[in-house]
N, C-alpha and C positions, 0 to 999 in steps of 0.2 A: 420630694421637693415641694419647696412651697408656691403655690401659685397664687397667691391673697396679693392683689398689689398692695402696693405701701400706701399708707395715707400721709397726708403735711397738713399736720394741725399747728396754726400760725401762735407763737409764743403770747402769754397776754402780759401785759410787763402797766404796773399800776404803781401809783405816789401813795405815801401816807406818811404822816410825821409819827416818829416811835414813842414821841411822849404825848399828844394829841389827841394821835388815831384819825386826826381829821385829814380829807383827799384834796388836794387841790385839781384834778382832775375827775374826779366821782361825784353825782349828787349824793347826799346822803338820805335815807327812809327815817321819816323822824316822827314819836309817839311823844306828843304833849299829854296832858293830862285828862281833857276832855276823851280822850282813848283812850285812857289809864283808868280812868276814875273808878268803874266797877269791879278794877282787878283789887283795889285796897279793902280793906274789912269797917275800915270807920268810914261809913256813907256821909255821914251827917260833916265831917275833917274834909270831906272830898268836895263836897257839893259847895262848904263854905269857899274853900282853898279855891276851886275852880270858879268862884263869882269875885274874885279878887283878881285873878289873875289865870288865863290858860299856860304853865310854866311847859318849858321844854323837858320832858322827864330824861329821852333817853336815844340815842339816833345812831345809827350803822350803817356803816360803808357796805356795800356789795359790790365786792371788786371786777365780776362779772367771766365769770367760768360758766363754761355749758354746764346746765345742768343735769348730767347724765353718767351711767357707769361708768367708771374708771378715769375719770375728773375730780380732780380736789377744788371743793369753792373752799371761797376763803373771804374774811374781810375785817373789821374793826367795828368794834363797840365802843358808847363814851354812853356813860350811865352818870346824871348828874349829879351834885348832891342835895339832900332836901326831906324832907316826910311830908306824909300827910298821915294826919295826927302823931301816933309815937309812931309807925311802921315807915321804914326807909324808904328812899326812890328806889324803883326795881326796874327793870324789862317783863314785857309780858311773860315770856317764857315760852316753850315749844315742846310738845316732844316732836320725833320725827314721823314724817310719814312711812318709811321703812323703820320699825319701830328696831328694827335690829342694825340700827348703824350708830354709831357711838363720834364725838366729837372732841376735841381740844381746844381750851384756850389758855391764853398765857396774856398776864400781866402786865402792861405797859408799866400803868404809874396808876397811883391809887392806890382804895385799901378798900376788899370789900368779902362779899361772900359769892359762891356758886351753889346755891338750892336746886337741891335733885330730887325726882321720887321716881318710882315705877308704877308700874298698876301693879303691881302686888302687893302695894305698899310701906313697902322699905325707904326712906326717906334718908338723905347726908346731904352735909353743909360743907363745903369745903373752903378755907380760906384764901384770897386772893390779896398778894403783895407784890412790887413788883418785882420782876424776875421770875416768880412762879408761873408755872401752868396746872394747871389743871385737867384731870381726864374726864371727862363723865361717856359714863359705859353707855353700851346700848342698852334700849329698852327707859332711857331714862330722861323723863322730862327735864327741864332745865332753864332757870333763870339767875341773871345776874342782880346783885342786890351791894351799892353802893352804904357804908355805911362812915361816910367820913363828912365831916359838916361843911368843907370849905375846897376840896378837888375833887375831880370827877374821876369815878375809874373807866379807864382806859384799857380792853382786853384785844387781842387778834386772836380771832377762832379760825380753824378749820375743818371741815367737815366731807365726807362722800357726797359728791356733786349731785347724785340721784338720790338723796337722803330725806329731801324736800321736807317742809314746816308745815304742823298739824296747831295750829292754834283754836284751834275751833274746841276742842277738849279743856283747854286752860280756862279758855272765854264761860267755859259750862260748869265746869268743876271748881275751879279753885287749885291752890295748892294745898295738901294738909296745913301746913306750917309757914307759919309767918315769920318774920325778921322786925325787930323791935327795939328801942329802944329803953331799955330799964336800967335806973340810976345812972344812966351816963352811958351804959356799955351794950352793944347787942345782944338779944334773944333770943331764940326760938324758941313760938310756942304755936298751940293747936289753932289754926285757924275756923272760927263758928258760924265762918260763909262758906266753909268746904261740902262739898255735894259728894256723897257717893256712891 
């Protein structure tokens, strides 16, 4: 017989618009460019771009789940559109602090990429439309990367509540691979600020 009493863990019930992503009950965490600036490869595009203007790069809902075992957080991304120099607006990127927990996201509206790598160095780009989702495994870093000149993409992620964000490794390393702009169409190529 079981004698564990029962717990009541009160429902969390949150707004988002499905083509937005924006909350009208949520603040949102938001990374201008003066935050951004050292994650792009063209310093000299970053330095000018940011003495012109601090632009909104990229801002996410945290809908507000505990964050612990056997808890799904969950929230919305809006990646704007824009470069500094040819490289597109990105999100920082993360991997996690339980490196073996793996996340999902799916496509509001927009058109963009999902940049992955491991530390083993395996690297995929996956494309983002809307309607799709997206897996990216564990063990695997992970940034959104906007590549449309005039909407913002819009993603809803979910993730293992205890999964927590390691951005300290992104902020030191880099990602291999960059996303670019060549002759009209995105890129990927080696990034020559990558640490490793």
């Amino acid at each position: 017989m079981n004698t564990t009493p029962a717990t009541t863990v009160e429902a969390v019930v949150t707004d988002f618009n499905v083509v937005t992503g924006l909350s009208n009950s949520k603040a949102p965490l938001q990374r201008r460019l003066s935050a951004m600036a050292e994650m792009y490869a063209d310093q000299e595009a970053a330095a000018a771009q940011l003495a012109k203007e601090d632009v909104l790069v990229y801002e996410f809902f945290d809908m507000g789940v505990p964050s612990t075992s056997g808890d799904v957080a969950y929230g919305t991304s809006i990646t704007y559109p824009g470069k500094v120099g040819d490289e597109y607006h990105m999100t920082k990127g993360h991997f996690h602090e339980v490196l073996d927990t793996a996340e999902i996201y799916y496509c509001l509206s927009g058109r963009g990429y999902m940049l992955m790598e491991n530390p083993e160095g395996d690297w995929q780009a996956a494309e983002f439309t809307p309607g799709q989702a997206v897996y990216v495994p564990r063990r695997y870093a992970h940034r959104s990367i906007n590549v449309s000149d005039t909407e913002p993409l819009v993603t809803f992620f979910a993730f293992p509540g205890h999964a927590g964000h390691d951005y300290g490794t992104i902020e030191t390393k880099g990602f291999r691979k960059l996303c670019v702009e060549s002759d009209g169409k995105p890129e990927f190529t080696d990034n020559p600020r990558w640490q490793a």
